[in-house]
N, C-alpha and C positions, 0 to 999 in steps of 0.2 A: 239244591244248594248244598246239603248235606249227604253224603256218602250212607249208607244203611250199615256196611262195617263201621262206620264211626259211631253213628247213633249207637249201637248195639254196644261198642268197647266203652264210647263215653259211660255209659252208664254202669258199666261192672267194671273197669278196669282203673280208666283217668281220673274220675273223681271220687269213685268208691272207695279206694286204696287209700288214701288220705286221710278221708272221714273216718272207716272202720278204724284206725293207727288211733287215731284222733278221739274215738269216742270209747277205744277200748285203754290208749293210754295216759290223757290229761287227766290231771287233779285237782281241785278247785284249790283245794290246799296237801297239803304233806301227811300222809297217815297218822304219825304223833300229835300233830294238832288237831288232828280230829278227838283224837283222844283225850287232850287236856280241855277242849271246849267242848263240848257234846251239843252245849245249843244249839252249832252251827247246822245241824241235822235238820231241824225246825224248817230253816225257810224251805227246801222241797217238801216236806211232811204237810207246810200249811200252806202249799199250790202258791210261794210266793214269786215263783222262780218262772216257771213255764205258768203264763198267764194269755188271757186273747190280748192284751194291750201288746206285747210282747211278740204274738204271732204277726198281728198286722205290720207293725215292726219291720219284721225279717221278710213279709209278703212284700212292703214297700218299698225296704232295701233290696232286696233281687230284681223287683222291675225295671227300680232307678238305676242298676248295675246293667242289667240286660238291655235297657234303651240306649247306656252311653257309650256299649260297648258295640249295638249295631251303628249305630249314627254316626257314630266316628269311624269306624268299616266304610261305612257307606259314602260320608264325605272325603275320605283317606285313600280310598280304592276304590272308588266307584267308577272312576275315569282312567284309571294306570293302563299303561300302553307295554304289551309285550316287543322289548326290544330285541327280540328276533326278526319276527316278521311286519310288526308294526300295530298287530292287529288289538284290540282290546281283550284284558284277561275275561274268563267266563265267569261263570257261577262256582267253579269248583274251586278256582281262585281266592274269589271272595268264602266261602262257604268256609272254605278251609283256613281260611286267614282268620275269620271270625271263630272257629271251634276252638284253634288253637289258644288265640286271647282267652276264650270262657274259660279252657282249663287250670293255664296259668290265674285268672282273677278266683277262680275257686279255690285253687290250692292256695292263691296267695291268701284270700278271707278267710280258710279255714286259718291261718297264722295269725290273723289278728284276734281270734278268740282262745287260742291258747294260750293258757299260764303257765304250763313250765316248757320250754322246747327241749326237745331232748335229740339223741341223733338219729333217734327212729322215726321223728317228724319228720326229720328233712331229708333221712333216703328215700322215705316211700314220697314225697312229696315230689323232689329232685325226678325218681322214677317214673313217675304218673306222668311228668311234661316228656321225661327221655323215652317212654314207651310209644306217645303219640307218634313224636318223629320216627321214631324206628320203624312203626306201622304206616305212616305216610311214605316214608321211604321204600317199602317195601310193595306197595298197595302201586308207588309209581313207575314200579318197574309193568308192570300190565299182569302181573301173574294172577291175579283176580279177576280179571276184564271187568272192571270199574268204568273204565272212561278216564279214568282218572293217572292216564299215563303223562308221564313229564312233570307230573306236579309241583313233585319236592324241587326238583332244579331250578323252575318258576317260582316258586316261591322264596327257597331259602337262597338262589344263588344271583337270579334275574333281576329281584326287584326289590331297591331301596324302601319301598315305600312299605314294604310288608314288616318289615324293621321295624321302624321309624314306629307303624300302628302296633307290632306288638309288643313294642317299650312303653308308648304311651297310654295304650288303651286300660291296664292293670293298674298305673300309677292315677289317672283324670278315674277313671270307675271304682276304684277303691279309698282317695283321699277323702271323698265324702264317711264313709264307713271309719279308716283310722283319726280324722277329728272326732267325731262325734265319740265314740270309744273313750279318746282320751281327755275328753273335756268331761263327760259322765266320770272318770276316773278321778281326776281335778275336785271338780267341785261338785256331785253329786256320790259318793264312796259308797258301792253295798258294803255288808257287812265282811266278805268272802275277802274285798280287795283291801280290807284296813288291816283283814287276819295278814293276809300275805304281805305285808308292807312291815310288819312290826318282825 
């Protein structure tokens, strides 16, 4: 289903580059305010922040992510018909149709947990989905002997339907994650998000 160059780039390249931006450049709040409240130090000091309630959480949000994002694959493309020759697309179709969705729903989830966006989110972000294609396009000319010749043209140029799944699949797999976000935001406030509101 999956290519071994993808496996191996998803993991250091597509969705690595996002997070490391991400984890080396978000704030919870603004360095001055850290300074005028110093409280604010407390909730990681007193383990209030990363907790197991908290882990099972993000364990049960990525399944819930990961099941709705094969399923809808699966119902979406499970039957598409190559209008060249007639024949049904393979595994590397589906396989690839589904990688691509994870990486957009992960770049786009990383966005929903950032408080400040800055324009260095969004190039490496932007870049992690443009490096995939670049690499699928590349991977489709045969010059790796993959198997995986013609892909990119099958995919991005052939079939409506690949579209269609990879607009919807990021919007149905993460509206769960951005309600819950902003209704916690609404009417449950940590302390982090009343600092940044004022």
């Amino acid at each position: 289903m999956f290519e071994s160059w993808f496996i191996s780039l998803y993991n250091c390249v597509f969705t690595l580059a996002p997070i490391a931006v991400y984890g080396l450049g978000d704030q919870e709040l603004r360095p001055g305010r850290y300074a005028r409240l110093p409280a604010t130090y407390a909730l990681g000091r007193l383990g209030r922040e990363a907790t197991p309630k908290t882990f099972i959480l993000w364990i049960c949000d990525g399944l819930l992510t990961s099941l709705i994002t094969f399923f809808l694959a699966y119902f979406m493309l499970g039957d598409t018909i190559n209008p060249q020759d007639g024949s049904a697309h393979d595994l590397w179709f589906f396989g690839n149709a589904v990688c691509l969705a994870i990486v957009i729903t992960v770049t786009l989830r990383l966005h929903v947990e950032l408080n400040f966006v800055t324009w260095v989110h969004i190039l490496f972000s932007l870049g992690s989905i443009g490096a995939w294609v670049i690499f699928l396009a590349i991977e489709s000319t045969g010059i790796l002997n993959s198997g995986m010749t013609g892909t990119f043209s099958i995919l991005f140029i052939q079939s409506p339907q690949f579209w269609f799944y990879i607009i919807l699949s990021p919007i149905v797999s993460l509206s769960v994650s951005y309600t819950i976000k902003w209704i916690n935001r609404i009417f449950t406030p940590n302390v982090d998000a009343v600092l940044r509101e004022r």
